[in-house]
C-alpha positions in Angstrom: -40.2 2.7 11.4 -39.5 5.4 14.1 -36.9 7.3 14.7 -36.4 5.0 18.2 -36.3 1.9 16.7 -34.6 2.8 13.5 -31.2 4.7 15.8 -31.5 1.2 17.3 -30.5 -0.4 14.1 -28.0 1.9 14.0 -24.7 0.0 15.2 -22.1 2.0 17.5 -19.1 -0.1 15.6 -18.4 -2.8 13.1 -16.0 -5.8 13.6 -13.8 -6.1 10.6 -13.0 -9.8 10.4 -9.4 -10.0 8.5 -9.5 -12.7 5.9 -12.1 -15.2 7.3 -10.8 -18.7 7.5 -7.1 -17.8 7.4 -7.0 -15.8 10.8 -3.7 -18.5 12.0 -2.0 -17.0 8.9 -2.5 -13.5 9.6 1.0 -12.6 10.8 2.5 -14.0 7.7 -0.2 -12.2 5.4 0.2 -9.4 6.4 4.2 -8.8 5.8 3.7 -8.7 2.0 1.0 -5.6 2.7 3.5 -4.0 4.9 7.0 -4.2 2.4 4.6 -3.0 -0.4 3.3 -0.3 1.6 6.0 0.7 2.4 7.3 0.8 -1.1 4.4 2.8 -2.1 5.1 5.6 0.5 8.4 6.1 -0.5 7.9 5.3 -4.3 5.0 7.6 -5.0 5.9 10.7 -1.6 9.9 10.3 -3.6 7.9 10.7 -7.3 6.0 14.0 -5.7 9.1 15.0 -4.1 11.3 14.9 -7.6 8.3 16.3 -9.8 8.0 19.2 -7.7 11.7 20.2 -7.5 12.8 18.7 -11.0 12.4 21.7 -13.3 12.8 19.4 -16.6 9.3 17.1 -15.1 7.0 20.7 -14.6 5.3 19.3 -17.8 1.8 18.0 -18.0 2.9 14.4 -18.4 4.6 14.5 -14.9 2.0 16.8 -13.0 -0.9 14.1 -13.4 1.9 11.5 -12.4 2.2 13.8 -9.5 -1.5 13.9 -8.8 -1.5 9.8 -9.4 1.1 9.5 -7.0 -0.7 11.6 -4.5 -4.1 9.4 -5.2 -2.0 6.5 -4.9 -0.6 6.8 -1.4 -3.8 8.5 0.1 -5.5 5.2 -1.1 -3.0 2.2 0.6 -2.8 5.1 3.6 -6.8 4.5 4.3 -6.5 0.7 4.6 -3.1 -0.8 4.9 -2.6 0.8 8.4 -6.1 -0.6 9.5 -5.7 -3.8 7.8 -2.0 -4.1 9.7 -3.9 -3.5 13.2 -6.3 -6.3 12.5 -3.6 -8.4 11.5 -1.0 -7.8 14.4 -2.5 -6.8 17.6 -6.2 -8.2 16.8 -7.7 -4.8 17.0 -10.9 -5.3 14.8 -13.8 -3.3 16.3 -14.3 0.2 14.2 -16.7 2.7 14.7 -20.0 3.3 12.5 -19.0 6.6 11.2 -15.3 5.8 10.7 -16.3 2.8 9.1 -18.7 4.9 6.8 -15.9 7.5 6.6 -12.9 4.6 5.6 -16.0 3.6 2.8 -16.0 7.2 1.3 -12.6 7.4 1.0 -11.7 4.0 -0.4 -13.9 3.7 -3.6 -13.6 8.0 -4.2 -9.8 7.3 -4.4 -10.6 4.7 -6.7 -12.7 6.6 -8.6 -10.1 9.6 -9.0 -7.2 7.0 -9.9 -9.5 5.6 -12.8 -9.8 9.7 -13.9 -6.8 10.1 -13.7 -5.6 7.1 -15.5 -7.9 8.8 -18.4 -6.3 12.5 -18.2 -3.1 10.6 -18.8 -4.2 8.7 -21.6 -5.5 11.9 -23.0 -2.6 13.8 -22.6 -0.7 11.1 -24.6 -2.8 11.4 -27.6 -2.5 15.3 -27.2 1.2 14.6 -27.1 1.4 12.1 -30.3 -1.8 13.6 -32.6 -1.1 17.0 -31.8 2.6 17.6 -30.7 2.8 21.5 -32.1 0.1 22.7 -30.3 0.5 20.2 -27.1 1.9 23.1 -24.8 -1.1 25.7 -26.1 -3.5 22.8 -25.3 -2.3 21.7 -22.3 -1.5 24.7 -20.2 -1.3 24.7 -16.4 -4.9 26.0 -16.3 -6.1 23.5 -18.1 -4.3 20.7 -16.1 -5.3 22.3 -12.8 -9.6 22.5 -13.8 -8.9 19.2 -15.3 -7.3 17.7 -12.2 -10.2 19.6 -10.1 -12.9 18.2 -12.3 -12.0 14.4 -11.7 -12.1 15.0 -8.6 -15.7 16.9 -8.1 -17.0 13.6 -10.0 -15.7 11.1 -8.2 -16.8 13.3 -4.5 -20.2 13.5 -6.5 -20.6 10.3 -7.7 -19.9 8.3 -4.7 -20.4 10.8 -1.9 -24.6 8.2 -2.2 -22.9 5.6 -1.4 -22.4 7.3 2.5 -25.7 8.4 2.6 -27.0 5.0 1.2 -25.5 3.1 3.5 -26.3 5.1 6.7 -30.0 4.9 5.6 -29.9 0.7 6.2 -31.1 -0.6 9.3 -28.1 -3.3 10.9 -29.6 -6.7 12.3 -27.5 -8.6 10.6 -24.7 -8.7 13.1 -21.6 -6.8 13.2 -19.1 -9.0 11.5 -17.9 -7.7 8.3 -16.0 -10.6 6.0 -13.1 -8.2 5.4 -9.9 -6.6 6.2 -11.4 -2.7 5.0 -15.2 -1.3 5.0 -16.2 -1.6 1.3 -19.7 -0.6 0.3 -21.8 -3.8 -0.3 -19.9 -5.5 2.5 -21.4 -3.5 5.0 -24.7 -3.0 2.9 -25.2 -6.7 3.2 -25.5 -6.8 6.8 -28.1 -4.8 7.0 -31.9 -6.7 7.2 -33.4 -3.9 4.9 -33.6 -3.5 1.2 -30.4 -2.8 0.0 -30.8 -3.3 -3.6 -30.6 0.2 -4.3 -27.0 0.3 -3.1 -26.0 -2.7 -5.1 -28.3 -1.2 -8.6 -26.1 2.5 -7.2 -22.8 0.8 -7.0 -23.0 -0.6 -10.9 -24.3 2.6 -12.0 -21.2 4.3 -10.8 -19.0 1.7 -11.8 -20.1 2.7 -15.4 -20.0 5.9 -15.3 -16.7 5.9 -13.8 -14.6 2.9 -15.0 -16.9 2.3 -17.9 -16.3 6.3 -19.3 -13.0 6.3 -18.1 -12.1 2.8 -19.9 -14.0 3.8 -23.0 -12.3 7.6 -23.5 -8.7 5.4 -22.6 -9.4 3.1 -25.5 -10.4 5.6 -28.1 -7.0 7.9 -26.8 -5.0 4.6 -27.9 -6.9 3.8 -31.2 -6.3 7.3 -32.4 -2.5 7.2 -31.1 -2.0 4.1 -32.7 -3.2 5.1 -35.9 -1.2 8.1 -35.5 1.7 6.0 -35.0 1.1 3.6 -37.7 0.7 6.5 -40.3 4.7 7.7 -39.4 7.3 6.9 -42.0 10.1 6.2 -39.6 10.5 2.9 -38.1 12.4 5.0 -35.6 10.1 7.1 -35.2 6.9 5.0 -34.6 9.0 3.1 -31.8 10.5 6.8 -30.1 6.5 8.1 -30.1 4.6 4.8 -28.5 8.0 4.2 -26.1 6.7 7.4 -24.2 3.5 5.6 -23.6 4.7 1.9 -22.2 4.5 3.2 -18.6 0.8 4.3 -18.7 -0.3 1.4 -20.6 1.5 -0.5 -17.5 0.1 1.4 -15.3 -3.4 0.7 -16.4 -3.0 -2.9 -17.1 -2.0 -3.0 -13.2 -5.0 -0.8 -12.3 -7.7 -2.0 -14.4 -6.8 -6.1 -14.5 -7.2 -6.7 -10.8 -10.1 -4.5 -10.5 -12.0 -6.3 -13.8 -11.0 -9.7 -12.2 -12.7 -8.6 -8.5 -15.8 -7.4 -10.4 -16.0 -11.2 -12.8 -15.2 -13.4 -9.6 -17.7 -11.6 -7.8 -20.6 -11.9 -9.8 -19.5 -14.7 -12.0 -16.9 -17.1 -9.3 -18.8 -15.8 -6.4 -19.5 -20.2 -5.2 -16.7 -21.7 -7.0 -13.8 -19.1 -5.7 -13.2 -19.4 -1.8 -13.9 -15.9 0.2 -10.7 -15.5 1.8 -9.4 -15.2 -2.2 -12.3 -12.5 -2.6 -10.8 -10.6 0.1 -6.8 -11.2 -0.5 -7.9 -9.7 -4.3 -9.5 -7.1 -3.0 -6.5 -5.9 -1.0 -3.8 -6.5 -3.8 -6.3 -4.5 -6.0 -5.9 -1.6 -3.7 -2.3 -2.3 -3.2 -0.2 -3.2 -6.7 -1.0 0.3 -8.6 0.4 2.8 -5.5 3.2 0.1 -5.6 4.3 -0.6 -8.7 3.6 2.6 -10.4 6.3 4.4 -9.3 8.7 1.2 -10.1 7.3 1.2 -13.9 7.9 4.8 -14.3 11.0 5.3 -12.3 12.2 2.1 -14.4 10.8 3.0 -18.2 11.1 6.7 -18.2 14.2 8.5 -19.4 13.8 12.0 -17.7 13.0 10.5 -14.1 15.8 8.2 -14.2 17.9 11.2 -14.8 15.9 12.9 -12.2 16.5 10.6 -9.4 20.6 10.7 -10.7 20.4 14.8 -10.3 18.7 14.5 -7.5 21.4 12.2 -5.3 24.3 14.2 -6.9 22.8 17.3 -5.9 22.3 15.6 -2.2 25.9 14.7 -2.3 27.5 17.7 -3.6 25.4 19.3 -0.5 26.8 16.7 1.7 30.4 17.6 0.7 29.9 21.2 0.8 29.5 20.5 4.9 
């Protein structure tokens, strides 16, 4: 093809559809989006905020909640204000490269949230197998190359997808079935071969989510152990309590995502699009929203955070 016609499959912009076949509904689908994103600013920008000035949280547990946090909020911050445009003042039409851009960004956030789900899981089983030697093991230096690390891979492993994409010739309109640009949304409108995107996309699936859920499960076969093998009852329940809120936290990660995945290649006739697409959003939505809700709720030392932190405030205020 030559480089004429091929810019000409090239589209200028995209039209992001909402959720097709509920576009009457919009209004009233998009409220729940905005109260949870707005939730997940202040939940996870108030988590960053304490952790940083909180001198009892600089520990490693609470500086890869930090970085979570900070994953978490970038992530709703690259759709929800999109989506909430579509949905209230009809503004669907984005441009190629922003569309390509928003693509990026989406499953690379994804990608580093999965990681560091898994340096979290790790640091538990540092914390419960090794508890003498966790502050030689897990130093600052250590947390920072690890932090650093997770995110090279996931830049590296889906910075293809861009390139992928942008290789496709469009003739396949410009609608895409959705409220966000996702990766074999767009592929699929092109009239090229795109099976190289889709056989890409499951590779890094695996070698993200599939690594990340695989070094997760052995951390919490070895802590369990570890936990079983304790004398005191006490005990047993004081060393797995300070793990509840990651397990929550990846139960509210991993589930939607593993049911988006089944319904998709498994449900993909029997389960109506506009579900697809209302998944697809609460998958990006419920961790950066309820996170900071499971740890602000089951963990000791942010609870008394938070109460430091608004009598410290108020003592201020009365000083004036």
């Amino acid at each position: 093809m030559s480089g004429a016609n091929s810019s000409s499959l090239t589209p200028g912009f995209f039209i992001l559809n909402g959720v097709p076949g509920l576009e009457t509904a919009h209004i009233w689908i998009s409220l729940p989006f905005f109260f949870m994103y707005i939730i997940a600013v202040v939940g996870n920008c108030g988590l960053i905020y304490l952790i940083g000035h909180e001198e009892a949280l600089h520990r490693p547990m609470y500086y890869f909640l930090a970085l979570l946090a900070f994953t978490d909020v970038t992530l709703c911050s690259t759709t929800v204000p999109n989506m909430l445009c579509i949905f209230w003042f009809n503004l669907k039409e984005i441009k190629f490269n922003a569309c390509l851009f928003q693509m990026f960004f989406v499953h690379m956030l994804t990608a580093m949230e999965s990681g560091v789900l898994m340096l979290m899981a790790l640091d538990r089983y540092v914390a419960i197998c090794y508890p003498l030697r966790y502050a030689i093991i897990l130093t600052n230096p250590v947390i920072a190359k690890a932090g650093f690390a997770t995110f090279l891979r996931s830049v590296m492993l889906i910075m293809p997808f861009t390139f992928l994409t942008k290789r496709l010739p469009y003739c396949q309109g410009k609608v895409i079935p959705h409220t966000y640009c996702d990766h074999m949304s767009v592929a699929k409108l092109s009239c090229g071969n795109f099976k190289i995107n889709a056989i890409y996309g499951l590779l890094a699936a695996l070698l993200i989510g599939g690594f990340d859920m695989f070094c997760i499960s052995v951390s919490y076969t070895m802590i369990l152990r570890a936990v079983v093998s304790l004398s005191s009852a006490d005990a047993r329940h004081k060393a797995f309590s300070t793990c509840t809120s990651h397990i929550c936290a990846i139960v509210i990660t991993y589930v939607p995502a593993l049911f988006t995945i089944f319904t998709h290649r498994f449900g993909g006739k029997s389960i109506p699009h506009h579900v697809h697409i209302i998944i697809a959003n609460l998958y990006l939505m419920l961790p950066p929203t309820l996170n900071p809700i499971v740890y602000g709720v089951k963990t000791k030392q942010i609870r008394e955070g938070v109460i430091k932190l608004f009598l410290r405030e108020k003592d201020i205020l009365a000083m004036k």
